[in-house]
N, C-alpha and C positions, 0 to 999 in steps of 0.2 A: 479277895479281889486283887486280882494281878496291875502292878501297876508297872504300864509300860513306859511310859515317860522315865521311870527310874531304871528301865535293864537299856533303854536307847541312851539313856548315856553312857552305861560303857562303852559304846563304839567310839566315841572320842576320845574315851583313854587311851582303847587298844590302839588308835591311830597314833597317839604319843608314843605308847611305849614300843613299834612294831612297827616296820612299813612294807608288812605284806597282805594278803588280806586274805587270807583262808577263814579267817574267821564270819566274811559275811555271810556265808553258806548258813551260818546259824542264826544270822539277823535273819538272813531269805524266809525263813522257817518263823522266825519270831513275827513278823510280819504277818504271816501266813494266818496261826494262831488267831492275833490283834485284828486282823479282817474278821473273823468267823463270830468273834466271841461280841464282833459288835454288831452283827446280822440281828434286826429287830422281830423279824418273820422270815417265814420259810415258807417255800411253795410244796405242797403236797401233791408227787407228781404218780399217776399207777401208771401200770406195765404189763402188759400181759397180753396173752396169746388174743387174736379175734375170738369171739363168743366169751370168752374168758368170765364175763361179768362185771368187768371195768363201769360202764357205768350206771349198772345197776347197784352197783356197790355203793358209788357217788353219791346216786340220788338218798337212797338210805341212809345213808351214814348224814349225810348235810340235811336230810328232812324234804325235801324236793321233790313230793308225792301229793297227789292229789286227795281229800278228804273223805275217805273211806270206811262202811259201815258192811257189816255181815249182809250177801245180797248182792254187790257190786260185781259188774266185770274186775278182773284180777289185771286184765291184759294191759291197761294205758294206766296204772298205778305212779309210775314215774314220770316225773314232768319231762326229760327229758330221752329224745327219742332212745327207743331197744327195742332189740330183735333175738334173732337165733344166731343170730353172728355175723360178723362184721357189719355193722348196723354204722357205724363211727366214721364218718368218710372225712373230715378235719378233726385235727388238736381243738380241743373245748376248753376254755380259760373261763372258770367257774368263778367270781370275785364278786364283792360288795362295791356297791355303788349310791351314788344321790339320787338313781335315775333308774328304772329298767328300762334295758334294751337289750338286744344284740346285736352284735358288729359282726360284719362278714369282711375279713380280711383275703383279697383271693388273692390264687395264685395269677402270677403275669399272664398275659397273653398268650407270649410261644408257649408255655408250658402249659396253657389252656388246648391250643390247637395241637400243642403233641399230641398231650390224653386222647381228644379228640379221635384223631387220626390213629391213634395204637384201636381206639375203640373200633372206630373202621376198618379197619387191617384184620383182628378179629371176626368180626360180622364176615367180611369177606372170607376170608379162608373157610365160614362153617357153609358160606352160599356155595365157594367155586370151591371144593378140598383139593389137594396135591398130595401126590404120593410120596414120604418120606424115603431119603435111598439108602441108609441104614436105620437097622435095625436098632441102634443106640439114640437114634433120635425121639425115639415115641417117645419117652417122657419129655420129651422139652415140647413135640405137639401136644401132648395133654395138661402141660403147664402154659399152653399158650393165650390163655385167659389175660385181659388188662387186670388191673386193678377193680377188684369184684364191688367196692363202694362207690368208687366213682365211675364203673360201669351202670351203676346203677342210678346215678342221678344224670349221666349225657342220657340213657334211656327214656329218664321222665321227662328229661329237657324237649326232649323230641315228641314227647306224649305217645307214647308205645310203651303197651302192659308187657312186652317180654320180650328178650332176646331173638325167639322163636319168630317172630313177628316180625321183625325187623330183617332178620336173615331170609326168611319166605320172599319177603316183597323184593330184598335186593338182588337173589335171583329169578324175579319174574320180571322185574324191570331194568334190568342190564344184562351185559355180557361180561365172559370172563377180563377182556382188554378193555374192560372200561371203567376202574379202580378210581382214577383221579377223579372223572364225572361225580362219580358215588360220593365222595370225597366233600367235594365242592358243593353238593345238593344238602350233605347233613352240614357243615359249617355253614349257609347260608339262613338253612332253617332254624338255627340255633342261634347265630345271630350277635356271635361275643360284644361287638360295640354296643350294644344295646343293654347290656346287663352289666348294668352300672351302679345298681341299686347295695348299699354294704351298711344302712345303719335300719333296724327296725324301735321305735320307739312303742311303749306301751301305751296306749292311746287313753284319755280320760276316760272312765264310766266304765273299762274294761275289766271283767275278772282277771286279774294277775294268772294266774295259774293256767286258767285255759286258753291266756292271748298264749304265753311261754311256749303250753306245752305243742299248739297247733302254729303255731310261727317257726320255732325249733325244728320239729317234724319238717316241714315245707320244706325249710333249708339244706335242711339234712339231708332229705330224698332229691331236690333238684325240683322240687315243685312250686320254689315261688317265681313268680315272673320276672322277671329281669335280674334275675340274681345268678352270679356268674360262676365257677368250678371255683371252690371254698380251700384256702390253706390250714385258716385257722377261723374257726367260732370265738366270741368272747360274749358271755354269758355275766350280763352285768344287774346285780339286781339291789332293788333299795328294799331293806328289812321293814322298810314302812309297808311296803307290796306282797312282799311276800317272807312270811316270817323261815328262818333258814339258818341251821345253826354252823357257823363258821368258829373254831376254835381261835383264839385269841391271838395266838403264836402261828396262825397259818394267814399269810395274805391270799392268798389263791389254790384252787385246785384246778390242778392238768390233767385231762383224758384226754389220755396220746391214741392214737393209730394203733390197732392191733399188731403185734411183734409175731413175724410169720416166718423167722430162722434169718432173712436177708439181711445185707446188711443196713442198719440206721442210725447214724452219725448222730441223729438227734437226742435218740435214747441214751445215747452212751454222754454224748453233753451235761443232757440233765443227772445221770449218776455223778457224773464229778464238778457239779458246779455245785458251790459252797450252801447256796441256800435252797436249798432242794432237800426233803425227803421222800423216798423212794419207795412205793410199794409196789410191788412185785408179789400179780395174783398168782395162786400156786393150788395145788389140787389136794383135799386129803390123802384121794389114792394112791398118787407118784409123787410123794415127797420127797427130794425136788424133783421137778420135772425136766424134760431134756434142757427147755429155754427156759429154766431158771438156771442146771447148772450153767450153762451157757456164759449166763450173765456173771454169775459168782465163781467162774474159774478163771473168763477169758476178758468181760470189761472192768475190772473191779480186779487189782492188783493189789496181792498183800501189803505192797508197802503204802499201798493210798489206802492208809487206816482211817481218815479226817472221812472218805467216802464209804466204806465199809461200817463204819458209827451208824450212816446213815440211812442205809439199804434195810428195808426190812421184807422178810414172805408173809403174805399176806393171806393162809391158808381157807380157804371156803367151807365152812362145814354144812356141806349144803344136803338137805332133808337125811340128818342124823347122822350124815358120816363117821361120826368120830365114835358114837357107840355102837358103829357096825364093826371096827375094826376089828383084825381078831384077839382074843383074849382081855377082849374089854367089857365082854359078859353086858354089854347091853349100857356099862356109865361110858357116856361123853368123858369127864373128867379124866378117867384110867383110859381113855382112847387117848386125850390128850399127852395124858404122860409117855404113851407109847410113842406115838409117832413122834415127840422131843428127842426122846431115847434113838430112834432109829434116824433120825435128822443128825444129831450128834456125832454117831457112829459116820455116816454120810460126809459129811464135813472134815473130818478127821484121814479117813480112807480114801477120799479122790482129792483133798486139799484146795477146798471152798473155802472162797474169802467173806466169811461169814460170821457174825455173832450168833449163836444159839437165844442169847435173850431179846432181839429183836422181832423173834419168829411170835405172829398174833392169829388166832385163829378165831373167825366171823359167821357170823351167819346174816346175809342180808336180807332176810325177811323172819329175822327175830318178834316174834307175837302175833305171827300173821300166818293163818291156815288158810287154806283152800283145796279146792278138787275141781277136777274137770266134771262137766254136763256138757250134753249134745246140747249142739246149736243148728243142727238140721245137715240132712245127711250125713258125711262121713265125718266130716268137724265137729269139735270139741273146742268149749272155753275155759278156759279158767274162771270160778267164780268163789269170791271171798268167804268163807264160814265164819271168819272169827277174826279180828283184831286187837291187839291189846298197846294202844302206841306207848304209853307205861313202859311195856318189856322192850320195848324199839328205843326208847329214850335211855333207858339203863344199858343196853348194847352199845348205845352211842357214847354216852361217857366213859364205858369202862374202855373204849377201842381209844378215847384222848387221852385220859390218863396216862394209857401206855405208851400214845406218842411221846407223849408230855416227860416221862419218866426217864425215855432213851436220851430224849433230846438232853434232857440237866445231865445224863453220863456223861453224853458226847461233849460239853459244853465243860462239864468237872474235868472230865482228861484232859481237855485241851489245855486250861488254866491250872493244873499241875505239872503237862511238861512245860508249859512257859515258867512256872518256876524253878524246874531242874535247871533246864536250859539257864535261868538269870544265876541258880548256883554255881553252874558249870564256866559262865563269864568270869561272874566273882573269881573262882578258881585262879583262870588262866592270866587277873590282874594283878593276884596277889602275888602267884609264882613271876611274872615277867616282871613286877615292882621289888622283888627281895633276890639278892643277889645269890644270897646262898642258895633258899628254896631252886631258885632257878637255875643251878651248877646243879643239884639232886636230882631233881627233876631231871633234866635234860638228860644226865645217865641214862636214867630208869626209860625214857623218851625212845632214846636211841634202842636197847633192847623190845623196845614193843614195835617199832614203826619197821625193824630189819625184815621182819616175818611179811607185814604189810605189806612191803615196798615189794618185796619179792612176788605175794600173792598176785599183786594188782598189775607187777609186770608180764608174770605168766600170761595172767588174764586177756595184758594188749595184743603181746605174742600171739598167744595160740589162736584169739579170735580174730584178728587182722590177716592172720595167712589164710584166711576162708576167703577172704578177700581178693586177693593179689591175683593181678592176670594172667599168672604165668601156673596158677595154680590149679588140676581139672575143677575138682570142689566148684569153683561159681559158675563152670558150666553145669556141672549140680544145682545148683543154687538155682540159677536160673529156671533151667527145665521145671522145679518144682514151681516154682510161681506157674509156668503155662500151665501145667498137669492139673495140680491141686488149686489153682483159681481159676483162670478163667475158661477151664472146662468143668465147672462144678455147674451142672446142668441146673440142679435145684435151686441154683444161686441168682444166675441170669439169665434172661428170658431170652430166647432169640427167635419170635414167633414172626416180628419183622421189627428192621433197621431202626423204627423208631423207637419202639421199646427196648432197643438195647441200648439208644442214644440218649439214657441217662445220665449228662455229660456232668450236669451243672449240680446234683446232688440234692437237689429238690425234690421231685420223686421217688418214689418209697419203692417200686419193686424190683430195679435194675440199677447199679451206680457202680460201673465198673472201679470206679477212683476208691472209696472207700471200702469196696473189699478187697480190692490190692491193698490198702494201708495195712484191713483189719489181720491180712494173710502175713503179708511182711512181720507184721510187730509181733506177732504169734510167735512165728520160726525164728526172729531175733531175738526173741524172749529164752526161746528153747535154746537156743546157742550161746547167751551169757549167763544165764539163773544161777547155773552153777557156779560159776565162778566167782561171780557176788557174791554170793553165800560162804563160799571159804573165808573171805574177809571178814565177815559179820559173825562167824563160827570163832575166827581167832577171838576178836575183840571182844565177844562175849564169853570166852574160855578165859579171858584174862580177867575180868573183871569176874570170876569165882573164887578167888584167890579171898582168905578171909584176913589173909595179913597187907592186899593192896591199901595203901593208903589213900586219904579222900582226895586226895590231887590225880591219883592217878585214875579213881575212880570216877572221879570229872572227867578226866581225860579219854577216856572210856567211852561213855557217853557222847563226850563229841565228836568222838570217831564215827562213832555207829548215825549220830543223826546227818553226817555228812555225806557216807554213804547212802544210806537212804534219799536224802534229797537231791545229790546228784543221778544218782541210778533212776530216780523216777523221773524227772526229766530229760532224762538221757534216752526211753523210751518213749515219752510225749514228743520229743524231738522224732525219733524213728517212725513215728506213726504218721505225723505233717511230714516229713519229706519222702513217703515213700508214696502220699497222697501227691505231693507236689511232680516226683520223679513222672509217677504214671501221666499226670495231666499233659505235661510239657512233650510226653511221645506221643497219645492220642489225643491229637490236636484237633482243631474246629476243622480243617478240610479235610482230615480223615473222616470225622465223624459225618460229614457230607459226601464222602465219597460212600459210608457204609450205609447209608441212606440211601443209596441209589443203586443200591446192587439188586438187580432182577429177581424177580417171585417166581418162585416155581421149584420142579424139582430138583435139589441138591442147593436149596439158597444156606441151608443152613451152615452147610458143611462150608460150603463158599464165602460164610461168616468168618466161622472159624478158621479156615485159611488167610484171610485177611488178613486177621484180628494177630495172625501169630507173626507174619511177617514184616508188619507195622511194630512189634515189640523187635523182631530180628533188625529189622532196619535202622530203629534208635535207638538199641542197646541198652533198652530198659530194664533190664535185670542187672547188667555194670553198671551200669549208671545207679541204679538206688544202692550198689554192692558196696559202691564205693561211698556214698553217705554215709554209711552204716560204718563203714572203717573210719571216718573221721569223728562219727560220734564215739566208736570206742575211743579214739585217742583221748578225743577231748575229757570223756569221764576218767578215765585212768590218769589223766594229767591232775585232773582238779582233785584225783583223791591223795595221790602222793603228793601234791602238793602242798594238801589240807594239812595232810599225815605226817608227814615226815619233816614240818619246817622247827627248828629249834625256837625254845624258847624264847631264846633272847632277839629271835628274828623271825618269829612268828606270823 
């Protein structure tokens, strides 16, 4: 057991003996550690594409199914609502309680009457169409769909079985100039002040199961009365009501919102907050899949090892996957061991920030057979043959074990580098306390930090003249941000003004702000890795030496974790101000004037025209240019400063 009360006093010594303070960089980090290690529970968060099977996996895995014997419909098995995809229209907070209920946490207002309105704007365009005036636009009208879950609960809001439906009437009862009428007739009918309603309580004498699973549904779909467009579900329930296995070390389970390539600020939150474990559904057949590498090359950065501990794939072996693979001759087992093998290679070859032992592979409907039968006409249902909750219960343990297993690694490494790190203090009090060690040292100091000092100046050098105004490069610089963001068609909608005025970052399928961030930190990433890396190359070439001594091999070490922890917040920095830069040029009366730009033919284009000289007009690619040059100063200052201060004035 790491005792930190004993490495926090060294910081008073070093303040005696030193009055610089390169040293906190490694309290920063010890700190870090001492947070983690005293995390009581973790929230168990999944991720995965829509239809993925996110929470179907939930229900099974926590027991959240309804009482099932050979005979039964297959179809409403889980308490909590699924479909064929994108079934999930809010984050689900799954947690133990004194009480069942559910809470509907909604989104605000305006961002009720955006959706709204982006819904409307939709509808219309498929009543009144317009004819695209290039040819590079049809994928953005065939992406001009709102959000397909919460299209589909303002639908039931409105009591209409189809889109179809709603489009027919809207052009037999208006005309094409009559948008805002249309507008004004569904918000009235819908009726936001009224749907006020956010807590459902399980009422005496009720079956638990069937209030859950038909109160749930309601919500989900938009079919209870007075209940308004949902941010977040919170799924609260007393094990008196309904028996539900929650593992010990987990306070809650999260089902997020289908991950559909865009960008989500929130997913990437939960990878790197400390008490979070992360699964991440993954397919047998494309292991990993695009948006898993996604996740594991581009949010999940080598050097956030504390979050990479954490990340696991969560691979589906759904109806025998794994002994169809090939040359696995028909065993699961030797499927398994192949697709490890080929995962491994994967990880290695494109440089995924990955553990291999983290990877678990599931089957959510372990002891449970079924087959389809006609249910009249051309439908078919699912119905049960066989169940064995036995095999379901043994699925389920061996799936916490494994949590349970990673978590004690992550938890053991943590509390072995907290005590390098306390050897590496020791180190640095005993040389700064002895006069001699500290005349050796310092030698030995000076030839390791020359190579340093140099690396990390190049480093400032080369990457701040990307910078500099005078330089073409950041009119480079710049153009790629317009190019490669915000004409990435697939990325942002511009079907109309409102669904592009994803301003606030709340909304899931448009947020100009944080794909500029995610775009920026990417190509700042590509522009310094290397140069890091040379640093971290020396300092780990020096510490192969089998004649370095243990001072210098402390020393070593405290190089490498310095960098490290400046470099990665040197990048968390790059990411919030290139988020900040964008906000402060697309301002609330832009986004009001882009709100108002005429429908018809060539709006799009006349989007993107806008859109670009609203970036020319506030210098938004200089302006984040030059953030990004004060962060490198600032990193290259704090490591040669780390690096290179002498013993005796450390």
């Amino acid at each position: 057991m790491v005792d930190f009360n004993s490495i926090f006093e060294y910081r008073g010594k070093l303040e005696q003996l030193t009055d610089q303070k390169a040293y906190e960089v490694i309290f920063e980090r010890i700190d870090q550690i001492k947070t983690q290690l005293e995390i009581p529970q973790y929230r168990l968060v999944f991720i995965g594409k829509p239809g993925s099977g996110k929470t179907t996996t939930i229900c099974n895995y926590l027991g959240l199914t309804k009482d099932i014997v050979a005979g039964d419909p297959f179809e409403h098995f889980e308490l909590l609502d699924i479909g064929s995809g994108r079934t999930t229209a809010a984050e689900v907070h799954i947690r133990k309680a004194d009480h069942t209920a559910l809470v509907v946490h909604p989104l605000d207002v305006e961002q009720q009457m955006e959706l709204i309105r982006d819904y409307c704007a939709y509808i219309w365009s498929q009543a009144f169409p317009v004819k695209y005036e290039k040819p590079e636009d049809e994928k953005a009208a065939r992406d001009r769909d709102p959000s397909i879950e919460y299209e589909r609960i303002i639908r039931n809001m409105l009591g209409y079985d189809s889109a179809e439906e709603m489009i027919n009437e809207a052009a037999q009862d208006h005309t094409r100039d009559d948008f805002e009428s249309f507008v004004d007739e569904i918000l009235e009918k819908i009726d936001i002040d009224l749907r006020t309603e956010t807590e459902f309580l399980l009422p005496d004498g009720k079956d638990a199961k069937t209030w859950l699973q038909k109160t749930f549904t309601a919500i989900n779909k938009g079919k209870a009365e007075r209940v308004c467009l949902p941010a977040q579900i919170d799924v609260l329930l007393d094990p008196d009501d309904i028996a539900f296995e929650l593992p010990e070390f987990i306070s809650e389970v999260i089902d997020t919102r289908g991950y559909d390539g865009r960008a989500r600020e929130d997913l990437r939150e939960y990878l790197s907050e400390p008490d979070t474990i992360c699964l991440v559904l993954d397919d047998v057949n494309a292991l990993p899949g695009e948006m898993q590498r996604r996740i594991l090359s581009e949010w999940v950065d080598k050097e956030q090892k504390d979050t990479i501990d954490r990340v696991f794939l969560l691979v589906k072996d759904k109806n025998g996957a794994l002994a169809d693979v090939n040359d696995a001759d028909g065993d699961p087992e030797k499927g398994e061991r192949i697709k490890l093998s080929e995962l491994k290679r994967k990880i290695k070859s494109e440089s995924l920030n990955y553990r291999l032992e983290n990877t678990l592979f599931v089957d959510s409907y372990e002891g449970i057979e079924h087959q389809k039968q006609p249910a009249g006409g051309r439908k078919h249902r699912k119905i049960v043959t066989y169940f064995d909750p036995s095999i379901r219960d043994s699925e389920r343990e061996r799936i916490t074990a494994h949590l349970a297993r990673i978590i004690a690694h992550h938890r053991q490494a943590l509390s072995e580098e907290a005590e390098h790190l306390e050897e590496d203090i020791k180190q640095r009090v005993e040389v700064l306390s002895t006069p001699a060690k500290s005349r050796a040292f310092d030698a030995k100091q000076r030839e390791i930090t020359a190579k340093i000092t140099a690396l990390s100046d190049t480093m400032q050098r080369e990457i701040t003249e990307l910078f500099e105004d005078s330089n073409p490069a950041l009119k480079d610089f710049e153009e790629l941000f317009w190019w490669d963001h915000f004409k990435i068609r697939s990325d942002i909608k511009w079907n109309s003004a409102r669904a592009m005025v994803n301003r606030k970052g709340v909304f899931y399928n448009a947020n100009a702000y944080y794909e500029y961030a995610a775009f920026c930190e990417k190509n700042f990433k590509g522009k310094c890795a290397s140069k890091k890396q040379q640093i971290l190359d020396y300092i780990k070439e020096l510490g192969e030496c089998e004649a370095t001594p243990e001072d210098i091999l402390s020393y070593i070490r405290w190089c490498k974790t310095i960098v490290d922890t400046a470099y990665e917040q040197m990048i968390k920095n790059v990411r919030s101000l290139a988020g900040s830069c964008c906000r402060e040029a697309l301002t609330e009366t832009y986004w009001q004037r882009a709100r108002n730009v005429e429908r018809g033919s060539g709006y799009y284009a006349n989007l993107l025209n806008m859109l670009e000289k609203q970036m020319g007009k506030t210098d938004l690619g200089e302006t984040t240019a030059k953030a990004f040059k004060q962060e490198i100063i600032d990193f290259t200052d704090k490591v040669n400063n780390a690096l290179t201060s002498k013993p005796s004035a450390m």
